[in-house]
C-alpha angles and dihedrals in degrees: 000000000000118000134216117233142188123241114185140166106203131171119237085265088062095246112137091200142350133284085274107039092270114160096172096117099060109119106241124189141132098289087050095054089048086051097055085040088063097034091055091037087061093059144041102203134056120209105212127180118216095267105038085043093052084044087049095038095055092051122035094059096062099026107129108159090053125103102281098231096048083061094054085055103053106037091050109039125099116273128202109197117197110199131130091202117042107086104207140003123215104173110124103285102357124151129187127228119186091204151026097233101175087216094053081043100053090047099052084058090050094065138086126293147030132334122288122227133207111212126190101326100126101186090041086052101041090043094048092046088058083051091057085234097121109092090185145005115204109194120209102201109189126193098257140096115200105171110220144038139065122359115218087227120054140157087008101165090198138027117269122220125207135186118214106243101166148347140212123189105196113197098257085073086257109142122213116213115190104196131175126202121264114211115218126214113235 
């Protein structure tokens, strides 16, 4: 069965971009960029919110100084957009889904192919972790505080509870956490 995961860049102060979407701050270097080959070569399908997919949009298909593989990646995966008020998507191999139903969800997980992977998309992901449908949640902490902006975590309704399961320290001083969710009993 293919999981959904969670791949986020945050600041020490747990913010994963700015007050106004900025994500000028996020460390980028060789090691990084491995990192995101490997990351998009584990799944097939990508889980955007509204506001991370128009950032995105607007990006990958004219990105030319980028690594050339990551932007294969990302501008020919599959792409699962969540928004109740865009009308259309027209990015390469975008789809749009009204809602985030947890039995749609667990089926699409049941079915053939690679991971999926949630970027950016802080409500989708928030929303989708209350659900119990985030297998992992792999955390790009990068050396920077930047004080204000938008926190990874929003509107949780309950505290979420995570095990350790790996680390990874890149030479920018940027820390990867693999967790995985930890049901409670209640």
């Amino acid at each position: 069965m293919k999981k959904i995961f969670v791949s986020n860049l945050i600041t020490l102060d747990g913010y994963f971009e700015g007050p106004g979407h900025e994500i000028d701050w996020f460390k980028t270097d060789h090691e990084f960029f491995d990192y995101a080959k490997s990351m998009l070569n584990s799944a097939d399908t990508i889980l955007f919110g509204r506001v991370t997919y128009e950032m995105m949009a607007a990006f990958w298909p004219n990105a030319t100084d980028e690594d050339p593989a990551i932007t294969h990646k990302m501008n020919h995966l599959d792409k699962i957009v969540f928004s109740k008020t865009l009308t259309g998507v027209d990015w390469n191999n975008s789809r749009l889904v009204r809602d985030i139903l947890p039995d749609e969800i667990r089926k699409w997980k049941k079915g053939p192919g690679k991971d999926m992977v949630i970027l950016g998309s802080g409500t989708v992901m928030s929303t989708m972790a209350q659900m119990g449908l985030i297998d992992e949640y792999r955390i790009l902490v990068n050396p920077v505080v930047v004080g204000r902006g938008n926190p990874m975590f929003s509107g949780l309704r309950q505290n979420l509870h995570f095990r350790l399961i790996g680390t990874k320290i890149l030479g920018s001083g940027m820390v990867i956490l693999y967790y995985e969710p930890v049901k409670q009993e209640g």
